[in-house]
C-alpha positions in Angstrom: 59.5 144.6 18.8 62.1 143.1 16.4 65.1 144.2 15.4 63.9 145.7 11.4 61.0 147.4 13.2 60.9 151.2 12.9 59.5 154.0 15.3 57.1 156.2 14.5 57.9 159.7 15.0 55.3 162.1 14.8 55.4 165.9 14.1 58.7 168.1 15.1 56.7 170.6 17.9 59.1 172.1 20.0 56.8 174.2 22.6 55.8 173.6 26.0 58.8 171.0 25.9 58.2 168.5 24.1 61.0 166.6 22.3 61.4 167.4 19.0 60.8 164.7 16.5 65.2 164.1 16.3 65.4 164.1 20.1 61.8 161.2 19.7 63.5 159.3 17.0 67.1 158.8 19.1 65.4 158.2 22.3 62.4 155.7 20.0 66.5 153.8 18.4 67.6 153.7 22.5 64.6 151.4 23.6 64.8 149.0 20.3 68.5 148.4 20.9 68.3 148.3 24.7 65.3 146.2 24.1 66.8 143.5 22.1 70.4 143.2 24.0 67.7 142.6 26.9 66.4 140.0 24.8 69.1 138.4 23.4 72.0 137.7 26.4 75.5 137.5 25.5 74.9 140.1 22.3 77.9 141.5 21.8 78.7 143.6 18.7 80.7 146.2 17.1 80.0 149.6 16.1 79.5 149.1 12.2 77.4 145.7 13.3 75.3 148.3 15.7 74.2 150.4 12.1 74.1 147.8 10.0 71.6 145.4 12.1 69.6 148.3 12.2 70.2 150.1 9.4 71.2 153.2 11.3 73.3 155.8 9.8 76.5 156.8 11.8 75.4 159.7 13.7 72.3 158.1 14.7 74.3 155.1 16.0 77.1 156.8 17.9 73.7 159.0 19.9 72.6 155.5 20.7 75.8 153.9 21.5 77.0 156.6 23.8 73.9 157.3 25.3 73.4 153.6 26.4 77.4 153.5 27.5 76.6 156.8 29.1 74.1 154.9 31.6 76.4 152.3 31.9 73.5 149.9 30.2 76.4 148.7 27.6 79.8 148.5 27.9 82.6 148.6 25.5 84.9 145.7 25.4 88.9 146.3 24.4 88.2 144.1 21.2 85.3 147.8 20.2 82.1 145.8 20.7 79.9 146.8 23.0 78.1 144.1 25.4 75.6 144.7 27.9 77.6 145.8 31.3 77.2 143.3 34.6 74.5 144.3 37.3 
């Protein structure tokens, strides 16, 4: 998948428990950026870079960001860019 590519989301059911299409969409965001700092070693970028590679708007980017810090996937570094965290 590269980097411009956007996720489908389809419908916005909520019943029976099945994500809604905003809960879809952040969890679709969380494999593309996962995906490409798996791709590309060494990424390393900030916050704003995060939303602008992307095109992400700031809400959508801090969901991403802190769910994939929140796994410890990525780590932030002192200098605010986030890097993928060591094994």
């Amino acid at each position: 998948m590269t980097a411009r590519s956007t996720p489908v989301v389809k419908g916005s059911a909520s019943l029976h428990g099945k994500p809604t299409a905003a809960r879809r969409r952040v969890e679709d965001w969380i494999q593309i950026v996962r995906g490409e700092y798996l791709e590309i070693p060494g990424l390393l970028l900030t916050r704003s870079q995060v939303q602008r590679f992307w095109g992400l708007d700031a809400v959508l980017c801090d969901q991403i960001l802190d769910a994939l810090t929140g796994t410890r996937f990525l780590e932030k570094t002192r200098g605010g860019a986030f890097v993928r965290a060591h094994a």
